[in-house]
C-alpha positions, 0 to 999 in steps of 0.5 A, a space after each residue: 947450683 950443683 949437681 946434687 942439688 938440682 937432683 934433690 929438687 925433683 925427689 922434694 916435689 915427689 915427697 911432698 906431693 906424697 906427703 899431701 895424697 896421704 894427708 887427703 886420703 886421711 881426711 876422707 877416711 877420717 870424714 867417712 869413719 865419722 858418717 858411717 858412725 852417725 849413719 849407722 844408728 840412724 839407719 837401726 832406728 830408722 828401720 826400727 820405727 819402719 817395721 813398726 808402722 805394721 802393727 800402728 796400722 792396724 792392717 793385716 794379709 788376712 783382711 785384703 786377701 780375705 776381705 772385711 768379712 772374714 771370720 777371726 779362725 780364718 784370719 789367725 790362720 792367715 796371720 799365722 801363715 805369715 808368721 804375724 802370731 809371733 812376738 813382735 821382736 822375733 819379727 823385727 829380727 827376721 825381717 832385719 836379717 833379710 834386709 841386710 841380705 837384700 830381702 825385703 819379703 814378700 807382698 801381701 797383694 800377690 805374693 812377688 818378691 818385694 826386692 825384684 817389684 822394687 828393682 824393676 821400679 827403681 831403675 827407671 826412676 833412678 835414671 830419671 832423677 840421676 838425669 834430673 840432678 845433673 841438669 840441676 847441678 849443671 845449671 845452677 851452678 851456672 846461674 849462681 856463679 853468673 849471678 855471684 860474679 855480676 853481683 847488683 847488675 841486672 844480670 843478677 836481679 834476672 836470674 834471681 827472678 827467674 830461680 824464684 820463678 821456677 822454685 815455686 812451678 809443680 813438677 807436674 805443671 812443668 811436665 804437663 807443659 813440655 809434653 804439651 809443647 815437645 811432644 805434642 807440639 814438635 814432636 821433638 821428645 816421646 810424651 810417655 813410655 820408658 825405654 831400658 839403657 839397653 835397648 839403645 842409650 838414645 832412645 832411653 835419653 829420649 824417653 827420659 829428658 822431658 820427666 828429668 827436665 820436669 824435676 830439676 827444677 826445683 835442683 836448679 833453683 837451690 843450687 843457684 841460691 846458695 851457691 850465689 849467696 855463699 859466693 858472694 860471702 866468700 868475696 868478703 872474707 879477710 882471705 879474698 881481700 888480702 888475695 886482691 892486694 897481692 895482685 892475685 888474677 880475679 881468675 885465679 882468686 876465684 877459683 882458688 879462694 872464692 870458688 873452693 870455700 863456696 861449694 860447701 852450702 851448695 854440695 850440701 843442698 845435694 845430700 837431701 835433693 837426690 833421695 827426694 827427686 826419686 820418692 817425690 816423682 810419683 806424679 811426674 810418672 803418672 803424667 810421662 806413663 812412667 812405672 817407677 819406684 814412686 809410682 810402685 810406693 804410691 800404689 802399694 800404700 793405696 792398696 794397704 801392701 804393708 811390706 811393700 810400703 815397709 820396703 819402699 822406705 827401708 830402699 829410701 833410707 838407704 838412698 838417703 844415707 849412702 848419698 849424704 855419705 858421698 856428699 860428705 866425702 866430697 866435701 871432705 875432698 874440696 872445700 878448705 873448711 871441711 879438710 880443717 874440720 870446720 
């Protein structure tokens, strides 16, 4: 070989590993233009129907601060103070307007800001779900791809038994169940309480396992059964069996084949799971003495707070739509069937 050639072969390698970063930031660009343009309109409907809720439910500032009493002079009085005489449409648009700004109004219980009472229960429930969904991902992927490899084995039929098991314990019993055995009993984990990140990362991670092991639960047993069924699928497909007759090492036919064109039920059971641990933890909280943005949701819909309520849900679409956006992106990135547009 001369010279030149040995010295082309490198600049060929170059240019092809170029040529396929290009083509992959393609595909996600590509992916991510076509969520944002589903997205989009789900979001304007979605607020839409939100801020609608107010006037389907009959309820007014003037009737909570006032109370059922009050004379009709002194509840368009209210009414008008918070612009509620207005056409309905002038409404929506102002309220729109300060939700792209990050303003969600204010609370018809005591006048907070909507965004700042939010916040400060967001963070405490984001760290809990965050912390919750990596315990699930963790774990299930674990037992699912054990299960898949052991196929028709009492290791499989164990852990099916045992996912189906956990998928159907509350959350609350489970939770009820470790502050009874750790905290309780070992002393090992804090029964309640929440400590900021910034107090120290120990203490946070101590106050925030036992609520996050309480909701990975359910994670952990969808994960594992669709990552578990798609595995196995993916071992009969034509391209795994032409890769075994090739001689391709089972380690690399997996990873490479098998794994890859399997993630994508399993990373799609994630786009809805996230959203859904944060809004459906109020009871978690209630039992670990947490103040999180479920506990907020469920205690401004019990006090008739309508632009709290309103606020919780526009918080929750977003959560939904940025997270399905992350996992479609993922999708895009790693699994075969979505890089050829399947």
């Amino acid at each position: 070989m001369t010279t030149t050639a040995v010295q082309a072969a490198p600049a060929r390698r170059r240019g092809a590993a170029a040529a396929r970063t290009r083509h992959t930031l393609g595909r996600v660009l590509a992916t991510l233009a076509r969520s944002v343009a589903i997205f989009v309109p789900v979001f304007l409907v979605a607020t839409f129907v939100t801020f609608a809720l107010r006037s389907l439910s009959g309820l007014s500032p003037a009737r909570i601060q006032l109370g059922e009493e009050a004379t009709p002079e002194a509840v368009a009085r209210v009414e008008a103070q918070w612009g509620l005489d207005r056409p309905f449409l002038v409404q929506y648009w102002d309220w729109f307007s300060g939700v792209l700004h990050g303003q969600l109004g204010s609370s018809w219980t005591n006048g907070a800001d909507i965004s700042t009472l939010i916040g400060l229960g967001l963070g405490v429930s984001l760290s809990v779900a965050t912390f919750a969904l990596i315990i699930g991902v963790l774990a299930g992927f674990g037992l699912g791809t054990l299960a898949a490899l052991r196929r028709t084995t009492w290791i499989d039929r164990t852990i099916t038994g045992f996912v189906t098991v956990i998928s159907v314990m509350p959350a609350f019993v489970v939770g009820i169940v470790l502050v009874a055995v750790f905290a309780v009993g070992l002393h090992v984990f804090p029964a309640a309480g929440y400590v900021p990140a910034q107090q120290g990362f120990g203490p946070w991670l101590a106050h925030i396992t036992l609520p996050a092991v309480a909701l990975s639960f359910d994670v952990i047993a969808d994960v594992a059964r669709q990552l578990r069924t798609s595995l196995i699928a993916a071992y009969q497909e034509n391209y795994v069996i032409g890769a075994v007759v090739r001689g391709l090492s089972p380690r690399r036919i997996f990873f490479r084949h098998v794994l890859r064109n399997g993630l994508g039920p399993a990373l799609a059971t994630l786009g809805l799971k996230f959203p859904s641990l944060v809004g459906a933890s109020v009871v978690t909280e209630w039992i670990f003495g947490l103040q999180g943005f479920g506990r907020f949701a469920n205690d401004s819909a019990q006090a008739g707070d309508v632009p709290a309520v309103q606020g919780v849900l526009v918080v929750s679409i977003v959560l939904v739509v940025l997270f399905n956006l992350i996992v479609n992106v993922v999708l895009a990135r790693v699994t075969p069937a979505s890089q050829r547009g399947v």
